[in-house]
N, C-alpha and C positions, 0 to 999 in steps of 0.2 A: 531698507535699501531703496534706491531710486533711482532713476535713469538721465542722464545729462545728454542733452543732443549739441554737439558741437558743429556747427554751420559754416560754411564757406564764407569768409570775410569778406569788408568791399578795401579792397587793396589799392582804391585808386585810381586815378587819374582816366578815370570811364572807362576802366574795364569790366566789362558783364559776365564775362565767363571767362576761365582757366581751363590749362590741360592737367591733369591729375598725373607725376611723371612718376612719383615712388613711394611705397609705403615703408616704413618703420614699426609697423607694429602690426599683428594679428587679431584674426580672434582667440580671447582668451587670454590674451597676455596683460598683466599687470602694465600701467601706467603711473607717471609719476608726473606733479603740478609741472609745466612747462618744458616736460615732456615734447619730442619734436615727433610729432606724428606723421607727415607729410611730406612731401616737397609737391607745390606744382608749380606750374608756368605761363608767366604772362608773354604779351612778345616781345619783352625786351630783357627780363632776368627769371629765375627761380628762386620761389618764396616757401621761406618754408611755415608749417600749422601748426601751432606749440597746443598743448591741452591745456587749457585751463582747470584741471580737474586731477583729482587722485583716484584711478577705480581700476575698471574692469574691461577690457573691450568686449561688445557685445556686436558689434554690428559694424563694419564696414560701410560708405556710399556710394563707394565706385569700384571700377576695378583702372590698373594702369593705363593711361591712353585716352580714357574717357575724357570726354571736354566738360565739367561742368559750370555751372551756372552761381553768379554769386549770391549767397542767402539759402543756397542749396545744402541738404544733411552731410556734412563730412563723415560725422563717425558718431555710436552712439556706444556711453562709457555707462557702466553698472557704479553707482558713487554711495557711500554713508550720505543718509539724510535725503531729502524729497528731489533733488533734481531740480532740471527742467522741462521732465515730463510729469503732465497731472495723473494724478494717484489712478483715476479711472485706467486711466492710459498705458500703467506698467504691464500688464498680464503680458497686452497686445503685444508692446515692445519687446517683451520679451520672446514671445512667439514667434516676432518677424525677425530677430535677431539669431532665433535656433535656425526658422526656416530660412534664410540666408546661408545658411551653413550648409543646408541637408543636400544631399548629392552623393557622387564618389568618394569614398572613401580611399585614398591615394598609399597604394603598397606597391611595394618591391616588383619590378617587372616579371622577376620570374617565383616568385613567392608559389608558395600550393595551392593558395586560394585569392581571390579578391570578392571583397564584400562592398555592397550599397546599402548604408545604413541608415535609420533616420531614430533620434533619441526624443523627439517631439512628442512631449504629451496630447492626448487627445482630446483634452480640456480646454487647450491652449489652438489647438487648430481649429477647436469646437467654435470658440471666442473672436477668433480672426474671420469664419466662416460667416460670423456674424457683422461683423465690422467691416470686413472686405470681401465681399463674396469673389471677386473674380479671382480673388489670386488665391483662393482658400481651396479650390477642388483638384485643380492639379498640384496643390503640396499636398492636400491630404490623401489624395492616391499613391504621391512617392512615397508618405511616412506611414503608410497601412501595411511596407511590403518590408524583406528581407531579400536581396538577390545574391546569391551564390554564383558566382562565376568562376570557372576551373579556370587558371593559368595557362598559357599557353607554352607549350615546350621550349626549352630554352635551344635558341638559335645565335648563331655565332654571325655577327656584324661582319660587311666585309673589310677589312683590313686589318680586323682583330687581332692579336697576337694570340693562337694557338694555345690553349691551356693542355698539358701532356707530361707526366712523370718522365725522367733518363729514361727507364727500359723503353718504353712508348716511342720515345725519340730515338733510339740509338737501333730499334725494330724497324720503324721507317724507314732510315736512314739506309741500312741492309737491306731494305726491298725496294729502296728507288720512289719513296710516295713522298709527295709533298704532303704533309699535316693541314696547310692551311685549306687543303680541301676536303679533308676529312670530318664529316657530323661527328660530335660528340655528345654522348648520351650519359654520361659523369656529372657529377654535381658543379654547377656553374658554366655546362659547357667542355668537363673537362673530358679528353682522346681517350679512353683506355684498349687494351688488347682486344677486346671484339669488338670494338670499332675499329681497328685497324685490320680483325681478320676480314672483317663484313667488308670492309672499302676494298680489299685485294679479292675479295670472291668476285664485287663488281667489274670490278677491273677486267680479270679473267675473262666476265662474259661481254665486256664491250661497254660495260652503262658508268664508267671514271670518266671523267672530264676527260680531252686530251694536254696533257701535262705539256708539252712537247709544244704545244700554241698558246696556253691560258698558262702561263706563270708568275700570272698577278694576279691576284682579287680583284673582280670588278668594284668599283664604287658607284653606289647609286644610292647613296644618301641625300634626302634633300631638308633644308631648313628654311621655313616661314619666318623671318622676323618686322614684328609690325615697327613700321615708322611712326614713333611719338615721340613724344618731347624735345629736345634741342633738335633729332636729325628731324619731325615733323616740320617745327618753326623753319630750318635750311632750305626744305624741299618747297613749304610753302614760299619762302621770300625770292628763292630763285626761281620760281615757276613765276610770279609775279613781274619779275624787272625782266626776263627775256621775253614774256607775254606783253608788255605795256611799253619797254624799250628798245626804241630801233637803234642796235651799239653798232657804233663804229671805230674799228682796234686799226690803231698805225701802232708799227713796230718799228722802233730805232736803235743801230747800234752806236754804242758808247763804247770811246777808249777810256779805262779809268786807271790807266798806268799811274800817272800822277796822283790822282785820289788816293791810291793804294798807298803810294811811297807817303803822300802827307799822313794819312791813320798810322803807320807805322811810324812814324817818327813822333809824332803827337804820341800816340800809345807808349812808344820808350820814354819818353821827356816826362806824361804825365797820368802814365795807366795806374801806380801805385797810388796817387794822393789824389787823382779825381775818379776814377774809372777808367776800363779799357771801352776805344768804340770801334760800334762796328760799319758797317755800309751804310746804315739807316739814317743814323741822326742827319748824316751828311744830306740825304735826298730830301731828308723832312723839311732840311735848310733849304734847299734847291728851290721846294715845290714854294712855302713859303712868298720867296722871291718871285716865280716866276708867278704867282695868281694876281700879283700887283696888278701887271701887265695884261693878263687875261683873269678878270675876274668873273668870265662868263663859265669857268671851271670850277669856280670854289662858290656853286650855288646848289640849291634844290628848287626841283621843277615839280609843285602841285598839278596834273594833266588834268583834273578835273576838275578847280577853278580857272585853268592855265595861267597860272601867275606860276615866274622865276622869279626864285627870291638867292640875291648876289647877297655873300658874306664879308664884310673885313676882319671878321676872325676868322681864325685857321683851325678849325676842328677837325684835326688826321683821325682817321677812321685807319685802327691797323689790324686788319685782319690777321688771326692769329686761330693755328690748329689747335687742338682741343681734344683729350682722350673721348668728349661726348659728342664733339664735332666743330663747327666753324664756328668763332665768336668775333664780333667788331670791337674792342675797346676802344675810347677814344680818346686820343692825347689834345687834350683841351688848349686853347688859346698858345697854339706852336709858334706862332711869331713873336711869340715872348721870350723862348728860350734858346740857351746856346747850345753848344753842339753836346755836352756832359749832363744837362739840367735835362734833356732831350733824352738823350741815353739810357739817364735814371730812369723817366717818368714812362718810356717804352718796358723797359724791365720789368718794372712795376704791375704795369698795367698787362703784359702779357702772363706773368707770375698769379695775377689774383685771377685772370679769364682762365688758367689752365687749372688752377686750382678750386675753381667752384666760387672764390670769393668775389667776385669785380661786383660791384654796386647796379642798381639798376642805371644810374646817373652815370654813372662810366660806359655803360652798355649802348648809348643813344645820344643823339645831336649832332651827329657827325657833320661835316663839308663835302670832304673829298674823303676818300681812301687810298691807303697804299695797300698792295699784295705782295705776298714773295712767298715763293717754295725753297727757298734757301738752296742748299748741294742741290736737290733736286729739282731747282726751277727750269729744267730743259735749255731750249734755242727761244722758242717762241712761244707763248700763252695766247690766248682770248679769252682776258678775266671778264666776270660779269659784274657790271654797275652794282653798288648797292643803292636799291631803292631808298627812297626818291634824287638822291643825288647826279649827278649827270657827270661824272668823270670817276675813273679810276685807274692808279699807278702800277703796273707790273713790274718785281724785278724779277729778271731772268740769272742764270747759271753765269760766273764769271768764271773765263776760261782764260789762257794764255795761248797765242796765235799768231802765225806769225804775220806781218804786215810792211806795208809799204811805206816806208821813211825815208822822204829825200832822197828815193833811186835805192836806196841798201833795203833788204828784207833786217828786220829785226823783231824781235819777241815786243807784242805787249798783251796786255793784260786788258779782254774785252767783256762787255757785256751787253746784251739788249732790254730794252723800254719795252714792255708791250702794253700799250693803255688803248683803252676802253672811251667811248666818249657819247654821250646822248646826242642823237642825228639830230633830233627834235629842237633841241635848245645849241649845240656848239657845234658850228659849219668846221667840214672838213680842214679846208685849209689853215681856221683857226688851231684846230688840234692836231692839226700839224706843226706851226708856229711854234706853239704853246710843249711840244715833245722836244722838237730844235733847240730851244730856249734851256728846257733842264739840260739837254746832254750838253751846252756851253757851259754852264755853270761847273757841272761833273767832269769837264774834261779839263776846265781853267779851273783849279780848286780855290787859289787866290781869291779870284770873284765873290764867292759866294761869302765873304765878310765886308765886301763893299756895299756900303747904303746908297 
């Protein structure tokens, strides 16, 4: 037998270290060649770590979260035939693969016992002792001991649902006690008859909650959860563009009465043989159009060479939610397409971002951005820039309201812009212009097929 050390890959494009976001496999668990052991993440997709190898896991490198380093130990597999560790070398490995393990032994909260165990030969920590003394003396005082630790009584969570036989219940029930405040000293937590006579003796002498005030369970549950992987990269890239971007948000409303009536009629004439569409494609056309005009919007600002670099492609950055969190895909070269080709290619690409698939090359190169919270995009936003680009599109909630036409109030159908603009690179008044300019387009739907 021998030991295979699988290392952190170079993934490219001068990334030097990874975040480590999920494991698939244990210690101990059989592997199979190309095997997906991993997932981590660069800052622009998640890749995943196949094994090159058929064995055993021995050893873990990281734990979830951790950032590591490329060329660093991934995981270390138990394989038929010598490995790629040298023969001297197995003992060790194997010893740092137990000790890796040694610790807590993880039972049942309320179990009779908990044990700290350690199955480490003494041969083996004798050998590591020798080879690495610093880390050899505090494992070999964990794995010299056996600790017994008694369980702690079983306590009922607050808002738990009451464990209690009918009679138990239908006993309360006749004396007026609420159960959910009743200790129970039953298996799992469960009420029985002297718990219920013991809660009514207290009662008697004064020491029962007062029922009469507290007829909820407090909750004082709290939960830690670490920010890593996608919401890590979120938290870093927006702490970045509000830290380095001075935004400046105009908010404009738009009638898109007309818009609406033209999608629905396109939609009836051609939802079965091309697609139905929705609000998007239409804006994507808008924006298109209007960065003609202001092409100081469809750029990216390096602040640290200060060069703006202006694009004649149209790379929409569409941000889109995500059960793991925010992702950019980007609809590549949009002034190519029509309003269905547009449609598809949005679909698409919001389908493989929510599903884990989008490419790292879909994930990056963006121009500009659009945003939207769809039913819930509110009155008004203040979206934040995606770095390094210096504009980005909000849509907000469309409502029906009523308005002023020609002297008569009548119903239309409104919505507001709220876009974001880098102070630095695009003067106000320009991004103002430049919001004017979409809602013409949006509000004359006509236009936006005129070259």
């Amino acid at each position: 037998m021998g030991i295979q050390i699988i290392k952190m890959p170079d993934i490219g494009e001068g990334i030097a270290e990874v975040e480590l976001v999920a494991w698939y496999v244990k210690v101990g668990d059989l592997v199979a060649e190309d095997q997906i052991l991993a997932d981590v993440m660069t800052d622009k997709a998640t890749v995943e770590i196949p094994s090159s190898v058929a064995g055993t896991v021995l050893a873990l490198g990281g734990a979830v979260g951790q950032v590591m380093a490329v060329g660093s130990e991934v995981i270390r597999i138990e394989v038929e035939g010598a490995g790629n560790v040298k023969e001297g070398s197995v003992a060790l490995a194997t010893a740092a693969a137990s000790l890796n393990t040694l610790g807590s032994v993880s039972t049942p909260e309320h179990s009779p016992v908990r044990a700290e165990v350690s199955s480490v030969r003494p041969e083996l920590v004798e050998g590591l002792r020798q080879a690495q003394p610093e880390r050899a003396l505090p494992i070999a005082k964990a794995a010299s001991k056996i600790t017994l630790v008694p369980a702690a009584p079983h306590a009922r969570q607050s808002g738990d649902k009451p464990i209690a036989s009918p009679a138990v219940r239908r006993s309360a029930w006749e004396q007026g006690i609420e159960l959910q405040f009743v200790p129970g000293s039953g298996a799992a937590g469960r009420i029985t008859h002297d718990d219920l006579a013991a809660y009514a003796a207290r009662a008697q002498q004064g020491q029962a909650p007062e029922q009469a005030v507290q007829r909820y369970a407090q909750r004082n549950t709290e939960e830690a959860i670490p920010v890593i992987g996608l919401r890590r990269k979120i938290a870093q890239k927006m702490q970045e563009a509000k830290r380095r971007i001075p935004h400046f948000t105009y908010v404009e409303e738009v009638d898109v009465t007309e818009l609406e009536a033209l999608r629905a009629r396109l939609n009836a004439t051609f939802g079965k043989t091309r697609g139905r569409l929705t609000l998007l494609p239409f804006l994507v056309r808008a924006v298109v159009l209007a960065v003609r005009e202001f092409p100081q919007v469809n750029a990216r600002y390096d602040d640290e060479a200060a060069v703006v670099t202006r694009y004649a492609a149209v790379h929409l950055g569409m941000a889109t939610q995500t059960e793991a969190g925010l992702m950019v895909p980007v609809l590549r070269h949009a002034e190519t397409l029509d309003l269905w080709a547009s449609a598809a290619e949005v679909l698409r690409l919001s389908e493989a971002a929510r599903s884990g698939k989008a490419e790292r090359e879909e994930l990056s190169g963006s121009t500009i951005t659009i945003t939207s919270l769809g039913a819930l995009g509110g009155i008004v936003s203040t979206p934040v820039i995606n770095h390094p680009e210096v504009a980005i599109v909000g849509i907000n909630r469309m409502v029906e309201r009523p308005m002023i036409r020609g002297g008569a109030v009548v119903a239309r159908q409104m919505m507001n812009l709220s876009s974001s603009f880098d102070h630095r690179v695009v003067d106000g008044q320009h991004a103002a212009e430049f919001v004017q300019l979409l809602r013409g387009y949006l509000e004359c739907p006509a236009t936006l097929f005129v070259e």
